[in-house]
N, C-alpha and C positions, 0 to 999 in steps of 0.2 A: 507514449504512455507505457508503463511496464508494467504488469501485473504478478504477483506473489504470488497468487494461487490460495490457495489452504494455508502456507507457513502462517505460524503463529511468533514473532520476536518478542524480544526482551531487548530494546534499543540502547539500553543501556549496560550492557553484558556482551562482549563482541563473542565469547567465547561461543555463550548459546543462537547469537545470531547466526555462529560458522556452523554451527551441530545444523541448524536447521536447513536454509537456507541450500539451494543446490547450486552449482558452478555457476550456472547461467545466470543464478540471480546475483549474487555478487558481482559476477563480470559487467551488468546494469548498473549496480549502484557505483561500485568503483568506478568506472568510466562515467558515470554524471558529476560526481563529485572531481576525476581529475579536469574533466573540460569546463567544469566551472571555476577551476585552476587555471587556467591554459591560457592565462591572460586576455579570455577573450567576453570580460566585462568589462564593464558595462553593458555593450552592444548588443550580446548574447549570454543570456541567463541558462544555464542547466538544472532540470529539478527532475526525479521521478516520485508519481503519484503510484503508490505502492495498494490496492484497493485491496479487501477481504471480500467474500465468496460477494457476488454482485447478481443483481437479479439479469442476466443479461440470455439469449441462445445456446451461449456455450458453458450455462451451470443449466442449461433448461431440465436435463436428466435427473441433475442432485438435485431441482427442487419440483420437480412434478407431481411428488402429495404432498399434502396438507401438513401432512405429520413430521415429514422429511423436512419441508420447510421451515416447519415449529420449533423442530430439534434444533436443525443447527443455526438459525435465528436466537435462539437461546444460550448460543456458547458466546454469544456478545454479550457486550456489559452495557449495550443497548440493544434490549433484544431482538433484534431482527436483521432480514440480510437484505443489504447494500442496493439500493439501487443506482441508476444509470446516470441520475441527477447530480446522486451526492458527490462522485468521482469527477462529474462534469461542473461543479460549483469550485470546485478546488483548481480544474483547470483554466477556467474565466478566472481566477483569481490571478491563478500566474502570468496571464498574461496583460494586468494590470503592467503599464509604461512607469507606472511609479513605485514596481514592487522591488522590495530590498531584500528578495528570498534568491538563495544561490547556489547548486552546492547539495541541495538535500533530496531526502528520500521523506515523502510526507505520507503518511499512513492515513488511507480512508478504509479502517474498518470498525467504526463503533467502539472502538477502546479494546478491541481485542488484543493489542501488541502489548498493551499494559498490562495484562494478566501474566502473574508469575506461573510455572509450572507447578503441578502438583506433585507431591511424592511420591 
């Protein structure tokens, strides 16, 4: 599983997904997408599940008030942050024997990748 972090994309705009996104994380999605290339489907499916801020130990800091957690719960387009389920319901998915997913980077953060930038 890879995690994003904070980046917020525009999936459909490579240009701001390069602004954003730091080496590591491209080196993750690139490399899912070439070994889902690599003629090695059927048998092996490549995907990373790409989460936004998740209620998990290693955000425990950023959401330790109430307020903290409000705020940035609120910069989704469903307001609140992520829990451990919603990343984990996407991974039982994938590993569905009948899934036709191959290749991608699938975003669990509440519709936040879909927000354009402000000016």
């Amino acid at each position: 599983m890879a995690s994003f972090g904070w980046a917020s994309f525009d999936w459909q705009d490579p240009f701001l997904i390069a602004q954003e996104l730091s080496d590591e994380e491209r080196m993750i999605m690139e490399t899912a997408r070439d070994y889902a290339q690599a003629k090695l489907a059927p048998r092996v499916r490549v995907n990373c599940i790409a989460p936004s801020l998740t209620d998990t130990p290693l955000a425990a800091r950023m959401l330790s008030s109430d307020a903290m957690r409000k705020a940035l719960g609120e910069a989704h387009p469903i307001p609140r942050v992520g829990a451990p389920d919603d990343v984990a319901a996407l991974a039982e998915l994938l590993l569905e024997p009948t899934s036709f997913i191959n290749g991608q980077v699938l975003a669990v953060d509440g519709g936040r990748s879909t927000l354009r930038p402000k000016n």
